[in-house]
C-alpha positions as CSV (number, residue, x, y, z in Angstrom):
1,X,115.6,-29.6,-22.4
2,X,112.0,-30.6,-22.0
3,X,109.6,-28.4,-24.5
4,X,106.8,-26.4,-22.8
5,X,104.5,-26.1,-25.3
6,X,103.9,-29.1,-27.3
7,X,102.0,-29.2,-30.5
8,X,98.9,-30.8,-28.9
9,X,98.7,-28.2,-25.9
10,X,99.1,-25.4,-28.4
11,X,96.5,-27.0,-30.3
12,X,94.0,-28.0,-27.2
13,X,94.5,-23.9,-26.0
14,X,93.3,-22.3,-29.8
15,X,90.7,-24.6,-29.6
16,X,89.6,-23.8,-26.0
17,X,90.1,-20.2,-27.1
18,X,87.7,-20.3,-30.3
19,X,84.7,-22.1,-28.0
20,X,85.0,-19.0,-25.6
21,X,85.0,-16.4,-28.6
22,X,82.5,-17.8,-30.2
23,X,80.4,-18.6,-26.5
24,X,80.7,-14.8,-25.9
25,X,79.5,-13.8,-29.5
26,X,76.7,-15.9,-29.1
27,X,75.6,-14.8,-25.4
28,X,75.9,-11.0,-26.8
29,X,73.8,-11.8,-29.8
30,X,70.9,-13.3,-28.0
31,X,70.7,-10.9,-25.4
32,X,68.4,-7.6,-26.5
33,X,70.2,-4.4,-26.1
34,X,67.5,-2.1,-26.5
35,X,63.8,-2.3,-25.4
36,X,61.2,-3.3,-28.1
37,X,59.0,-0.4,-28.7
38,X,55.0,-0.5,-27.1
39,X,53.1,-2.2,-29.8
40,X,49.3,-0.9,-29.4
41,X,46.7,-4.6,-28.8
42,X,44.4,-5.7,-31.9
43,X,41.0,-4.7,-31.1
44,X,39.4,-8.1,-30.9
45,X,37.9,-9.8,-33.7
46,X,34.0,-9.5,-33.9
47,X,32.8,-13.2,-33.9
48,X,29.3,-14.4,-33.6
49,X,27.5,-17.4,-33.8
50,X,25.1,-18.4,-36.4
51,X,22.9,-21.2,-37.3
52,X,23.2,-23.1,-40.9
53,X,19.5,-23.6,-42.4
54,X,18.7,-25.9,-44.5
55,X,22.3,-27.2,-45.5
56,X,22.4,-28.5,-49.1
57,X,26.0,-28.3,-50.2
58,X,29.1,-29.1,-48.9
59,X,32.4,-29.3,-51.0
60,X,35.8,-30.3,-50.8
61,X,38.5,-28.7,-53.3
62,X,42.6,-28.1,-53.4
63,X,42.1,-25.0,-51.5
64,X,39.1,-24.5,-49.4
65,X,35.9,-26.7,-47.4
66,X,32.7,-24.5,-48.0
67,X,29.1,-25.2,-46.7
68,X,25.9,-23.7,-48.2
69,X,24.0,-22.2,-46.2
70,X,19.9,-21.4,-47.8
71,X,19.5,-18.7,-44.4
72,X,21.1,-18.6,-41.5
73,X,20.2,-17.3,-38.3
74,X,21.9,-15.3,-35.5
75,X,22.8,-16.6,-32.5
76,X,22.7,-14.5,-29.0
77,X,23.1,-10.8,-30.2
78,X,24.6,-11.5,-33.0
79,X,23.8,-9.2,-36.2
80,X,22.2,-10.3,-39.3
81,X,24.5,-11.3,-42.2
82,X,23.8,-9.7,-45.4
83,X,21.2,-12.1,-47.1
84,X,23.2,-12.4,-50.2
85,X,26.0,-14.2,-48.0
86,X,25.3,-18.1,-47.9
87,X,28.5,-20.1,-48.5
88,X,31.3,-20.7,-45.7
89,X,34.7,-22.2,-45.8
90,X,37.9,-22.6,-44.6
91,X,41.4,-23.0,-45.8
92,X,43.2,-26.4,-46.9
93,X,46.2,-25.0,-46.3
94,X,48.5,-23.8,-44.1
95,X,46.4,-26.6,-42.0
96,X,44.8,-29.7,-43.9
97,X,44.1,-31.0,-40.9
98,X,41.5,-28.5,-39.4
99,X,40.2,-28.7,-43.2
100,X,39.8,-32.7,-42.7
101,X,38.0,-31.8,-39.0
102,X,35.5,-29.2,-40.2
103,X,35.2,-31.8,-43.6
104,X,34.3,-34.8,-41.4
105,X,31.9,-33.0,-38.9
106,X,29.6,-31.4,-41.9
107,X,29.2,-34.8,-43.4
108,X,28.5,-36.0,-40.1
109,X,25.6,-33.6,-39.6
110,X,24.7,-33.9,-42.9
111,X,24.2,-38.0,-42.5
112,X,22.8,-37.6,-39.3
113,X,20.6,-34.6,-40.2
114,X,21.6,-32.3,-37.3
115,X,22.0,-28.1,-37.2
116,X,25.2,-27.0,-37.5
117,X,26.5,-23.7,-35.9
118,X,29.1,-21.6,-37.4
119,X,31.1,-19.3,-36.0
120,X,31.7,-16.1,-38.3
121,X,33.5,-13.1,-38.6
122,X,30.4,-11.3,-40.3
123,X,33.2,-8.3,-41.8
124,X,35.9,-10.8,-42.3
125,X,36.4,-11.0,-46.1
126,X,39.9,-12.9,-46.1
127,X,38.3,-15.9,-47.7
128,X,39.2,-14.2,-51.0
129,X,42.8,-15.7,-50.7
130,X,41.5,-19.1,-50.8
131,X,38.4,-18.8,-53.1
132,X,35.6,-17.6,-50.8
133,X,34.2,-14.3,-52.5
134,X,33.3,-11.4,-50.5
135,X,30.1,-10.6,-51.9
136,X,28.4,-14.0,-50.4
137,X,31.2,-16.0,-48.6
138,X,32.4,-15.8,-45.6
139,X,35.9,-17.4,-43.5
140,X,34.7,-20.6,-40.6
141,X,36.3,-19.7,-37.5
142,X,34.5,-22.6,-35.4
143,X,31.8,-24.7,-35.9
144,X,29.6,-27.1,-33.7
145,X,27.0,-29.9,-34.7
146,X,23.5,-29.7,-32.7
């Protein structure tokens, strides 16, 4: 008599078996079952434009690229920053490379003795986690070379 199930069919069905349980369990999983809640919008970030004067310092350390500004002046509307704020920077990390950018364009204008716009949160005081103080230092968003 000629056996039915042999071992490798038995085998070839559990294992056809686990790949559907396991399909299904991971279909069920990645498939939302309840609507997220509405999530109010940000306001929006006030940034301005503002105009470096008379650029004197620019440094490079482990956490931060800062610029020092003597003045600066507002761009198109934007307010005044406090005078006592003159130094700018931004982050090393979590992207050394946009450090490097903003790094290789001030000693560009610097060389080539051109203005260079920054574009400022005037409230934003988050610099504090990488050194920038919030008494007279403020966080780069953007920055352009005139």
């Amino acid at each position: 008599m000629k056996r039915f199930f042999s071992l490798s069919k038995v085998r070839l069905l559990i294992e056809v078996l686990l790949i559907a349980v396991f399909a299904t369990l991971a279909l069920t999983r990645s498939v939302a079952t309840q609507a997220a809640p509405p999530v109010a919008p940000e306001a929006p970030e006030a940034v301005y434009w503002y105009v470096c004067n008379a650029v004197n310092h620019v440094g490079l350390f482990a956490t931060r690229v800062h610029i020092y500004c003597q003045s600066t002046t507002p761009v198109s509307g934007a307010p005044a920053l406090d005078a006592a704020i003159h130094w700018f920077a931004v982050p090393t990390q979590p992207d050394s490379a946009a450090a490097s950018r903003f790094m290789s364009l001030l000693q560009t204008s610097v060389i080539a003795g051109r203005q260079i716009w920054l574009e400022v949160n005037p409230s934003d005081t988050s610099g504090t986690s990488f050194g920038c103080a919030a008494a007279d230092c403020r966080r780069i968003s953007g920055m352009e070379m005139r």
